[in-house]
N, C-alpha and C positions, 0 to 999 in steps of 0.2 A: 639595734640588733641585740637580743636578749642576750647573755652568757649562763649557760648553761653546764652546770656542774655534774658528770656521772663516775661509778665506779667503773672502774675497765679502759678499754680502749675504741674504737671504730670499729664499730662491726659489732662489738657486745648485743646482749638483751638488754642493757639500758638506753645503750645508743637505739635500738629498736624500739622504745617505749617512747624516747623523745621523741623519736619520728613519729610513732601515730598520735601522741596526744597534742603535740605542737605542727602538726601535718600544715602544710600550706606555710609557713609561718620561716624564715630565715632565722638560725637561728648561731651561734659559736661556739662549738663542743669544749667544753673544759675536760680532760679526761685527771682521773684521781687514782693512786694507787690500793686507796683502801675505805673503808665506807666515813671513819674518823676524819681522812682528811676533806671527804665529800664535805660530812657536817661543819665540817671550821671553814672550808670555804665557802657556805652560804653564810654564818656567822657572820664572817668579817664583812660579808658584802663584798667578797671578791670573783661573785657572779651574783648574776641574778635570781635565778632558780636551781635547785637539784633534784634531779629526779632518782628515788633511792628505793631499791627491793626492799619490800618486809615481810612475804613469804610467799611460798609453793603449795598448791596443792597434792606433791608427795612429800618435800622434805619436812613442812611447817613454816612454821615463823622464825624468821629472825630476831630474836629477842636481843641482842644488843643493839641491834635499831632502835628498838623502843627506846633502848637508854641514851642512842646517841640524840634525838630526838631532843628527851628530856632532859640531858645535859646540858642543850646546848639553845634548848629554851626555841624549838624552831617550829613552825606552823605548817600544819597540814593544810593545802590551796587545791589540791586536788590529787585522783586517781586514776589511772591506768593497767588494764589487765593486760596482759601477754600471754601465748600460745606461745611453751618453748619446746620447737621444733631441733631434736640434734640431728647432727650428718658426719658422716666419718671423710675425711680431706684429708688430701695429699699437694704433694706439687706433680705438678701434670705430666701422665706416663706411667704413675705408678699403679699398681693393681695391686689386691687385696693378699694377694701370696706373696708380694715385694715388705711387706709393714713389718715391723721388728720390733718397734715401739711406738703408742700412744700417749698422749699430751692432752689434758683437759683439766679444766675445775674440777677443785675434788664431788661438787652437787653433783656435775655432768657424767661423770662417771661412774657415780651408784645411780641416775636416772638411766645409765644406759649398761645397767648388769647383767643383762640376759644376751644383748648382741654382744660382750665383753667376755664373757662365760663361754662362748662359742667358739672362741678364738682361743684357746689356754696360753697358745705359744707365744702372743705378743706381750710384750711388757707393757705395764701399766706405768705413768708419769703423773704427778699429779701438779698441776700449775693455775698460776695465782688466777688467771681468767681465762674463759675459752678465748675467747678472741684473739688476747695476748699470746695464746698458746699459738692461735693459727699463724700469728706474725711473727711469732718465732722459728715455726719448722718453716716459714717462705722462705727466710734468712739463712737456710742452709743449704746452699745449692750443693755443699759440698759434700753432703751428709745424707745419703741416699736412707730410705727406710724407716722415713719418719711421717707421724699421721697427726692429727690434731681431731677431736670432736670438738664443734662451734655450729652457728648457724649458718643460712646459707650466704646470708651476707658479710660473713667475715670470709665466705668463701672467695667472694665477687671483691671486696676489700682487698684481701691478699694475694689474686691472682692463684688460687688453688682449684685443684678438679675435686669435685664429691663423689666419691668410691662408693657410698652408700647413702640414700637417704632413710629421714627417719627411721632412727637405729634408735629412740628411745623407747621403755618396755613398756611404758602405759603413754598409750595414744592421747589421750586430754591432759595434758599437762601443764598450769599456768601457771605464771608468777604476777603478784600484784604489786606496783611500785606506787612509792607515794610520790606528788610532787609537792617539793618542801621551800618556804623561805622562811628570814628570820625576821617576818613582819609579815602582817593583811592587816587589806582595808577589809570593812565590817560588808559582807556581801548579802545581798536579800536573795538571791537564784540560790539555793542549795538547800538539798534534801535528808543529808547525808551529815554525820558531829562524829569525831571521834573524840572521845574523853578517857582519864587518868584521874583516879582516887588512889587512896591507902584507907585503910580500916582500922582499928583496932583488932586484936586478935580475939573478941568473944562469938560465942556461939550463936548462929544463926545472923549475924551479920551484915555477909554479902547477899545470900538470898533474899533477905527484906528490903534491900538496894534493887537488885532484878527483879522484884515482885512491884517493888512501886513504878519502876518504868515500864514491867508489860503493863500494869493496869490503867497505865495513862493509853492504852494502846500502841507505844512506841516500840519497834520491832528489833532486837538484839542480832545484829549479822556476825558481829565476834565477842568471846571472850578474852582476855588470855594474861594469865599470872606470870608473873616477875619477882623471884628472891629478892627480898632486901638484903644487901652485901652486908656483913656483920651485926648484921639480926634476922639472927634464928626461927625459922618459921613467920616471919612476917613478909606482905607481897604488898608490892605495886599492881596495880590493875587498870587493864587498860580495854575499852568497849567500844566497838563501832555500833552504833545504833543508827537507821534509815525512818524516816518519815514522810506521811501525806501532808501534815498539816500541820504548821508552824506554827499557832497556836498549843497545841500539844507538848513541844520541843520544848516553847519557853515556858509552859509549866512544869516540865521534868525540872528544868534547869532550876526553880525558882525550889520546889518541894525536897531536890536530892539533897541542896545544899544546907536544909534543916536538921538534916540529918547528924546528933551527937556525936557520934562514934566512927562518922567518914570525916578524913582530912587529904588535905594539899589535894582538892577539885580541882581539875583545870579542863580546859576544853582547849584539844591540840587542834582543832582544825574544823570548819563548815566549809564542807563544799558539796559537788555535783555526785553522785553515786555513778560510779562507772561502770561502763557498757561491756559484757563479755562476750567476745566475737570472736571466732577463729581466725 
């Protein structure tokens, strides 16, 4: 049985991302209180897999991912997309003129500003995870007037009623998780490389790096820059590129690294390009 490391608790959107990419599959939730201790426990090999957010299509990317990532030296094996649906819960009985305080991630709560803005009178709470949030106000029988946003399965999780569904302001809302270990075997099925360079700081640079991979026709799905900590203006870089034809892929690989002026090339991960489903 695999062990599988997320951030959050049961019921989370990561516990939600395991389930559909490991679907069918038994599997034993490690839960983590923070993404750090995620990374050290694939590290050590005190599970098998972790499956980790690294960004939204409202808030961005999580750019200390990348570094925990690169810390700790861990391979990208594949990905999963998520549709993150929020819902405003209670414990059962309560109605929407009862609520006096909400409880949620602080993401979840500027994803759901406009049903939050509508309510002035309730307090806002910000907490370490929605889920964790829902298993917190279950735990208060004694404490009437409290709500949590989470999905609907930390609804069903903790035994809570949903006062409201989808109460977030933009309807398409997803997050991409990686799944990570601190090893892969060399796979032939994947379409799909993420990689991480550094540059030197001169002019014209990075563009001559992006210009030699589209012209190999290799297709750029991300960019995205990273401050180097105690030097000034200089970035880590990090590229998801997609392809047809592996031939291609391994001459990018073979041309980028000729390159004078790029250092510490690495390739965090080949795998399958993941499917975006509601």
């Amino acid at each position: 049985m695999k062990r599988i490391a997320i951030q959050g608790v049961k019921g989370c959107f990561h516990h939600a991302a395991v389930s559909r990419y490991f679907e069918g599959c038994h599997y034993q939730l490690m839960e983590c209180s923070s993404f750090r201790e995620l990374a050290n426990s694939v590290a050590k090999s005190n599970v098998d897999i972790g499956v980790m957010a690294i960004e939204n299509t409202i808030a961005g990317t999580i750019l200390t991912n990348y570094s925990l990532l690169s810390e700790y030296n861990l391979r990208i094996v594949g990905e999963v997309y998520m549709p993150i649906q929020h819902h405003l819960m209670a414990l059962p009985g309560h109605k929407i003129k009862d609520i006096k305080e909400i409880y949620s991630h602080p993401m979840a709560l500027l994803q759901c500003e406009s049903f939050l803005e509508a309510h002035p009178n309730i307090k806002i709470s910000k907490y370490s995870d929605t889920a964790a949030a829902a298993k917190y106000i279950s735990q208060c029988n004694k404490k009437k007037g409290l709500a949590a946003i989470a999905s609907e399965d930390a609804a069903k999780e903790y035994g809570l009623e949903i006062l409201y569904k989808n109460i977030q302001t933009i309807a398409r809302n997803f997050t991409r998780f990686f799944v990570i270990k601190n090893f892969s075997k060399k796979e032939n099925n994947f379409n799909k490389a993420s990689l991480s360079f550094k540059i030197l700081h001169t002019t014209g640079s990075l563009s001559q790096i992006l210009s030699l991979i589209s012209n190999i026709g290799i297709n750029m799905t991300k960019i995205q820059s990273i401050p180097i900590i105690q030097r000034p203006w200089e970035y880590s870089f990090y590229v998801d590129i997609i392809f047809n034809n592996i031939k291609d892929y391994e001459m990018m690989k073979e041309r980028i690294q000729k390159i004078p002026y790029l250092h510490q090339f690495s390739i965090m991960g080949e795998y399958k390009n993941g499917i975006i489903k509601s």
